[in-house]
C-alpha positions in Angstrom: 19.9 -9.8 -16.3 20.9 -7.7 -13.6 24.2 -7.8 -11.7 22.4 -9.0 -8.6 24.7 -12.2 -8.3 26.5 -14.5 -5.7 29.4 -12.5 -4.4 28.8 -8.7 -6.2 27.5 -5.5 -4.3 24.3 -5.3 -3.3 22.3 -3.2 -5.6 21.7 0.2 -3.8 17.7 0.9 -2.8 15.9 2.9 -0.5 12.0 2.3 0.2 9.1 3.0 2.7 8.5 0.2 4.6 5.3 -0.9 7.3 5.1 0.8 10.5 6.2 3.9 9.0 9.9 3.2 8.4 11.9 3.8 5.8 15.0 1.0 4.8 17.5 1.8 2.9 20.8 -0.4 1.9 23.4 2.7 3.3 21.3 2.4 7.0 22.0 -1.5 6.8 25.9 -0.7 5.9 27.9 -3.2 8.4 24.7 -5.5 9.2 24.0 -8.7 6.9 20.7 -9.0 6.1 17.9 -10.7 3.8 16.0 -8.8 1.1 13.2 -11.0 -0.2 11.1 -10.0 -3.2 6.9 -11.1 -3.1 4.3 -10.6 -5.7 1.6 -9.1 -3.4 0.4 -8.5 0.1 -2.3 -11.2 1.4 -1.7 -14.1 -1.1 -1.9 -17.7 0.0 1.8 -18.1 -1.0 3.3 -14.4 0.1 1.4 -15.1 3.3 2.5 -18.6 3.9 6.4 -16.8 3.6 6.0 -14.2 5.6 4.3 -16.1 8.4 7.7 -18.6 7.9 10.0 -15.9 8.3 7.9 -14.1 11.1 8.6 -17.4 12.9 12.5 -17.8 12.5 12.6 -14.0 13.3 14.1 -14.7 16.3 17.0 -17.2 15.4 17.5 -14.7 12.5 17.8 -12.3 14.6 20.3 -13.9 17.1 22.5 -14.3 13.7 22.3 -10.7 13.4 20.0 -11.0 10.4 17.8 -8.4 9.2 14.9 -9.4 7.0 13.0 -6.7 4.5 9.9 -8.1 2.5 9.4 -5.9 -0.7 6.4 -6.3 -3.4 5.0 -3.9 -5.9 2.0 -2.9 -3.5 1.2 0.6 -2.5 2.1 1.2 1.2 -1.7 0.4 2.3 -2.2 -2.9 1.4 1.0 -3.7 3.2 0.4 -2.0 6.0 -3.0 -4.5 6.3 -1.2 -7.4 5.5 2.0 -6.7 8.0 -1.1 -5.6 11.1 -3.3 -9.0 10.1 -0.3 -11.5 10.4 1.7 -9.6 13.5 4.7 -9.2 10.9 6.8 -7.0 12.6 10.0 -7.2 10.2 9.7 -4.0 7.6 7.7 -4.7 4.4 8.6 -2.6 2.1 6.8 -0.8 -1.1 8.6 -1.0 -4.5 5.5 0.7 -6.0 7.6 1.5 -9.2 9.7 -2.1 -8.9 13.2 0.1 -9.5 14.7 -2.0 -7.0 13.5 -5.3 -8.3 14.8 -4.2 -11.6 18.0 -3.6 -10.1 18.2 -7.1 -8.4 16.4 -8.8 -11.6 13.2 -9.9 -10.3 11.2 -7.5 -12.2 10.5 -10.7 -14.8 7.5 -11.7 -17.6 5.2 -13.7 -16.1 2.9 -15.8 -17.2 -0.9 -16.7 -16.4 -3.9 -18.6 -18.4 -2.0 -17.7 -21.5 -1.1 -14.0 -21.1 2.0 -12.8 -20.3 2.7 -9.9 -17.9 5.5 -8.1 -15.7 5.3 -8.8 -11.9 7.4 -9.6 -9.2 9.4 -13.2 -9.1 9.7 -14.6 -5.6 13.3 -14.1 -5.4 15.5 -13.5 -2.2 19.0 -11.9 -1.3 20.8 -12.7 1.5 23.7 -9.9 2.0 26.3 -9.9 4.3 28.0 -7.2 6.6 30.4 -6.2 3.6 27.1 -5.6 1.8 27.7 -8.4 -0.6 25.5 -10.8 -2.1 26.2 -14.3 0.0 23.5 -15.9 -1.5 20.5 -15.9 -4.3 17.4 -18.4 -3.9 15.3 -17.2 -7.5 11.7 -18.8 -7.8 11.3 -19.3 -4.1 9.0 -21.9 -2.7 7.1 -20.3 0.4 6.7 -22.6 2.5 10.6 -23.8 2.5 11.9 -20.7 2.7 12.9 -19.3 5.7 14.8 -22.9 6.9 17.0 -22.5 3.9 17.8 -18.7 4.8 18.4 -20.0 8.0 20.7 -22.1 6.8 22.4 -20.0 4.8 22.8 -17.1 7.5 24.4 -19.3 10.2 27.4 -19.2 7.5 27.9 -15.9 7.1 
C-alpha cells in the first residue's frame, strides 16, 4: 500500500501533460490542488469525469484549486481526448504508472475473469502545505467533482 494517505506528503511526480505542459508537484509547491487518477482517455466513465470536473473548473478555480487528470495513456491519445471535450485543465501521461505506484493506484484488476494491472479511479486532493487533505479511492464519475468541491471549500 503506498503512503498516499489522509494527512502525509504528497508523493513527489513530475509528468507531460496536454497542451504541451509539463506538471510537476515542486511547480504546485504553495497551491492546493486535485490529482485525479483515470484508466484511459475517451471512456464512457473517464469522459463522464472529466466533462464533471471541466464544468466545476471555475468554482475550483475560485478556491484556488488546481486539477491534473493522469492515466497510463501515451501523450496522443490524451491530447485527442483533452481537444474533443474542450478540457482545458492538464491531463497528464503516466505512461510507466510510477506515479500511480507512488500514490497506490497502480492495482489488480479484474475483467471477464482475468486479472490485470491498470489504473484505479482514485483521486488526491492536496493542500497548499502539499499534504494529502483528502483520498476518494474507487471514484464514481459522475459524482465526482461535487464531492471535490466539497472537500476544497474546506481547505
Amino acid at each position: 500500500m503506498s503512503a498516499a494517505t489522509e494527512g502525509a506528503p504528497a508523493p513527489d511526480f513530475a509528468m507531460p501533460a496536454s497542451g504541451d505542459r509539463q506538471v510537476s508537484l515542486a511547480e504546485l509547491k504553495g497551491k492546493p490542488f486535485l490529482l485525479y487518477f483515470y484508466p484511459k482517455a475517451d471512456t464512457p466513465g473517464c469522459t463522464k469525469q472529466a466533462c464533471g470536473v471541466q464544468e466545476a473548473l471555475p468554482q475550483l478555480g475560485k478556491l484556488g484549486l488546481t486539477v491534473i487528470g493522469v492515466s497510463p495513456d501515451a501523450m496522443k491519445p490524451i491530447e485527442k481526448f483533452a481537444q474533443k471535450f474542450n478540457l482545458t485543465f492538464p491531463l497528464a501521461s503516466d505512461a510507466d504508472h510510477k506515479v500511480a505506484e507512488a500514490y497506490g493506484v497502480w492495482v489488480e484488476k479484474s475483467m471477464y475473469g482475468k486479472t490485470y494491472m491498470g489504473m484505479e479511479r482514485s483521486s488526491f486532493l492536496v493542500d497548499a502545505e502539499g499534504r494529502i487533505a483528502k483520498v476518494w479511492r474507487k471514484v464514481k464519475p459522475e459524482a465526482h467533482a461535487a464531492q471535490v468541491l466539497e472537500a476544497a471549500k474546506g481547505l
